[in-house]
C-alpha positions in Angstrom: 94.3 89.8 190.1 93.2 86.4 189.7 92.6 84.0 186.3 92.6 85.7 183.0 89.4 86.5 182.1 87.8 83.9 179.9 85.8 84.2 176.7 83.1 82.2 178.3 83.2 84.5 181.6 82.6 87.4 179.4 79.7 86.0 177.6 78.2 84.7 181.2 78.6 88.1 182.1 77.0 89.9 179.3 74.1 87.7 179.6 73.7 88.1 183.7 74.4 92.4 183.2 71.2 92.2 180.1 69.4 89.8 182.2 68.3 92.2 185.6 70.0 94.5 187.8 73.0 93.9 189.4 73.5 93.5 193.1 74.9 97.0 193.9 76.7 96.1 197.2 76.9 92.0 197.5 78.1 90.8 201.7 79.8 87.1 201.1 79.9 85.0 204.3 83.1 83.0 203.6 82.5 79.9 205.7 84.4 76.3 205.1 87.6 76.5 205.0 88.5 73.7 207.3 86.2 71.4 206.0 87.3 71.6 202.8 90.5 70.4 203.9 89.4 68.3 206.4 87.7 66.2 203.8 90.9 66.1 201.5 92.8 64.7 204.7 94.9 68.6 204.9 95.6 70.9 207.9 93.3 73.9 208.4 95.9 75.7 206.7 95.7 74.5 203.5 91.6 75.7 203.3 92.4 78.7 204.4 95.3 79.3 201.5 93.0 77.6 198.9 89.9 80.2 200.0 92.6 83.0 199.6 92.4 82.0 195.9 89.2 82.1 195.7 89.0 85.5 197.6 91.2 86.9 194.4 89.0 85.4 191.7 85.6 86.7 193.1 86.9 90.1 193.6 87.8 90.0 190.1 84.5 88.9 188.5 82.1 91.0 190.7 83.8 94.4 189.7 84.1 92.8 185.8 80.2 92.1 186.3 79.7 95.7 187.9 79.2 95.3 191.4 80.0 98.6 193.5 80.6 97.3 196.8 81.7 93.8 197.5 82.1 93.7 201.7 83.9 90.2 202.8 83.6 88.6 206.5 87.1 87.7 206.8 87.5 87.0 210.5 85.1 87.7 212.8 85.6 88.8 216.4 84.5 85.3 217.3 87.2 83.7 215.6 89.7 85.0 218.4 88.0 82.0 219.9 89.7 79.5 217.8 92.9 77.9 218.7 96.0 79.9 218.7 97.7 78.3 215.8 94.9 79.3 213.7 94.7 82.7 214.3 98.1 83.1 214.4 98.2 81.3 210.7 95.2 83.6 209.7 96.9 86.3 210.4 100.3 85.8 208.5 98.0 84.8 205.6 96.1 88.3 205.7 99.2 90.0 206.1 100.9 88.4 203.0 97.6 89.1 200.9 97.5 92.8 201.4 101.2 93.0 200.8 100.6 91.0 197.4 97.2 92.4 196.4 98.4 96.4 196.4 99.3 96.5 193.1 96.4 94.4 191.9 94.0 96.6 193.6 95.5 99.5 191.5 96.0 98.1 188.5 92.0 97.2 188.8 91.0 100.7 190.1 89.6 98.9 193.4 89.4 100.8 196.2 89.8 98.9 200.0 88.2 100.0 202.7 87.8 97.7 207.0 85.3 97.5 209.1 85.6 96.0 213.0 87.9 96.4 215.8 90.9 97.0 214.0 93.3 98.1 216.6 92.7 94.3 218.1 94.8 93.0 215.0 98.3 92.8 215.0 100.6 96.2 214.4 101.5 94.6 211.2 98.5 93.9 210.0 97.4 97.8 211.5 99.7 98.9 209.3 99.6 97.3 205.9 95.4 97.9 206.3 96.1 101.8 206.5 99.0 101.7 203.9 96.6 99.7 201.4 93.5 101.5 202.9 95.7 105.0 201.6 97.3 103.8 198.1 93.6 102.6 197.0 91.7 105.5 198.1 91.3 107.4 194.6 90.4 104.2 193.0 86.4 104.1 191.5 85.6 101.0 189.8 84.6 99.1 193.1 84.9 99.1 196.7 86.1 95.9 198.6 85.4 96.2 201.7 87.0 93.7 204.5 85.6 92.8 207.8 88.0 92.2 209.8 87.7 91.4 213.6 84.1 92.4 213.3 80.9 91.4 214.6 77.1 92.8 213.9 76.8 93.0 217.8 80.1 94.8 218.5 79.4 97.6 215.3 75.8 98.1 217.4 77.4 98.6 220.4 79.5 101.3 219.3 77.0 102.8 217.5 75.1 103.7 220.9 78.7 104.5 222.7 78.5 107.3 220.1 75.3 108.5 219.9 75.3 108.3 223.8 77.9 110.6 223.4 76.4 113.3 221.5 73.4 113.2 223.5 75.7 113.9 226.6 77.7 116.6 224.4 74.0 118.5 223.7 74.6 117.4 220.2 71.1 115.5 219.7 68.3 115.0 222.4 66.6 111.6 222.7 64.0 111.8 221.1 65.8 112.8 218.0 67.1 109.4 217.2 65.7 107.9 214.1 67.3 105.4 211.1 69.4 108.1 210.1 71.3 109.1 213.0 71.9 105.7 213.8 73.1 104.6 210.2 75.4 107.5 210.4 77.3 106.0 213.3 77.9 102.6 211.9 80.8 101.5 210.1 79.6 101.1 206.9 77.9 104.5 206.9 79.9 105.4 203.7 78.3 102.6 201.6 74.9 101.0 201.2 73.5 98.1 202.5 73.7 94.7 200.6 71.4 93.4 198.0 72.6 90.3 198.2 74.2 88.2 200.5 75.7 85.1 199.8 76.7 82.1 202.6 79.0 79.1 201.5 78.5 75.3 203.4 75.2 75.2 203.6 74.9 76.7 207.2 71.2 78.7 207.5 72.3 81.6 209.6 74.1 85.1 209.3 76.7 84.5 212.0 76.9 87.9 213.9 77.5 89.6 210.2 75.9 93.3 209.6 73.3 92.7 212.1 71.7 96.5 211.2 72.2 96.2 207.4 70.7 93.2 206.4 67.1 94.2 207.2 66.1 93.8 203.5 68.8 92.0 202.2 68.4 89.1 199.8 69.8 86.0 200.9 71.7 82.9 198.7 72.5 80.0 200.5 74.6 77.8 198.7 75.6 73.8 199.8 79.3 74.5 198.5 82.7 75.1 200.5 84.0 78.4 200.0 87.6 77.0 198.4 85.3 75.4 195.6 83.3 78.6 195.5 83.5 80.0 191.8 82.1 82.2 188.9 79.7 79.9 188.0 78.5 80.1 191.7 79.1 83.8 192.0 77.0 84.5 188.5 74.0 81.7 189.4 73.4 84.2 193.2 73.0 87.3 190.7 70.6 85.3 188.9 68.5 84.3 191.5 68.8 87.6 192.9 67.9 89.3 189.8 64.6 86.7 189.9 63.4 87.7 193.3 60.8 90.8 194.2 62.1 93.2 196.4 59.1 94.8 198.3 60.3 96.5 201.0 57.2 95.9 202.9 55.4 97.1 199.8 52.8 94.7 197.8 53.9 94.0 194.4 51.1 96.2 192.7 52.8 99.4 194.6 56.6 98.0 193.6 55.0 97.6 189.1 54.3 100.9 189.7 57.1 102.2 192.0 59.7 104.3 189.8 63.2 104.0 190.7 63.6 102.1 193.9 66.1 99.8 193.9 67.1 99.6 197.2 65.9 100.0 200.9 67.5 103.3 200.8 65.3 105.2 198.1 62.0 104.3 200.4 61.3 107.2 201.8 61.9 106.8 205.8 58.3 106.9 207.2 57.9 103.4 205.1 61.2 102.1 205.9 
């Protein structure tokens, strides 16, 4: 998929899978592109080809590290905003990845799954998603999971579209609607929420990105551009992560003592 595995990556690896627990599901907010090549004096273009790179090299280490779920914000459904050019650039680029990428996938028994509005991307890039999305679906080593055309508030809003639906269908009354129910009709439903969540360029917010699952998600924050974003970087976010407490709400006497929670959904709900 990406580099050749080093001898040096391996030992990093080793050390960071004896050291804690590894992020189960890990969210990566993929953020400066542009300004990595606007401070190299290079169209748009080029950052966004150089972070494809780096998109192949980080899918690579975190399911070589053991990671189960690794969900990407590729283009959000504010990015339509940006000038036509730019989209229409993003878009050939994502096409030519997943035509490049399925036999990678395979070979590294990765499955790929979307979230978002996907019928507002091209028919192209429609297609090649559900080709991709069916040619990787037996795969078990790791889920990578794209968001594509996506935003936290847009997943929420269809989430009460549907259960608004059942309610008028007789399937569930009001008062019925808890965590559950609700979790059931977002688009991640299938997976769990992230452990860790990492944002390149330095920029202290979550940008509209899985609004609902983030509740008790740890957060990395790291100063670097996303083309520049490497192992090194990837490995150093499962080490802080691995040096945090995760309470849950809890006090850290109750989480010494707790036996097999690792993550907000092992609470049981009156807690949560």
């Amino acid at each position: 998929m990406g580099k050749k595995q080093s001898r040096s990556d391996e030992i990093l690896q080793e050390e960071i899978k004896n050291s804690g627990e590894i992020p189960r599901h890990i969210a990566i907010i993929m953020d400066g592109n542009g300004r990595w090549a606007k401070k190299k004096g290079l169209p748009r273009v080029a950052g966004h080809k150089r972070g494809v790179d780096t998109v192949r090299d980080i899918v690579e280490a975190c399911a070589e590290v053991g990671v189960k779920y690794l969900t990407l914000y590729t283009f959000s459904t504010e990015n339509w905003k940006r000038p036509k050019d730019e989209v229409s650039t993003l878009m050939r680029l994502l096409l030519k990845s997943l035509r490049e990428r399925l036999n990678e996938l395979n070979k590294n028994d990765i499955k790929l799954t979307c979230i978002g509005d996907i019928n507002s991307l091209p028919v192209a890039v429609q297609e090649q998603l559900s080709r991709d999305i069916e040619r990787t679906k037996n795969n078990k080593r790791m889920v990578l999971n794209l968001a594509l055309s996506y935003s936290g508030r847009w997943e929420l809003i269809e989430a009460i579209k549907s259960i608004s639906r059942q309610i008028l269908n007789k399937e569930i009354k009001p008062e019925e609607i808890n965590e559950k129910i609700i979790q059931r009709c977002l688009t991640t439903k299938n997976m769990p929420d992230p452990d860790l969540l990492i944002r390149t360029s330095g920029e202290f917010r979550v940008s509209n990105f899985l609004l609902w699952q983030i509740a008790y998600t740890e957060f990395v924050i790291l100063d670097v551009l996303w083309p520049d974003f490497s192992r090194k970087h990837l490995y150093n976010s499962i080490r802080e992560f691995q040096n945090r407490e995760r309470r849950f709400g809890k006090v850290s006497e109750q989480i010494k003592n707790s036996k097999g929670i690792k993550n907000v959904q092992d609470l049981p709900t009156e807690i949560v």
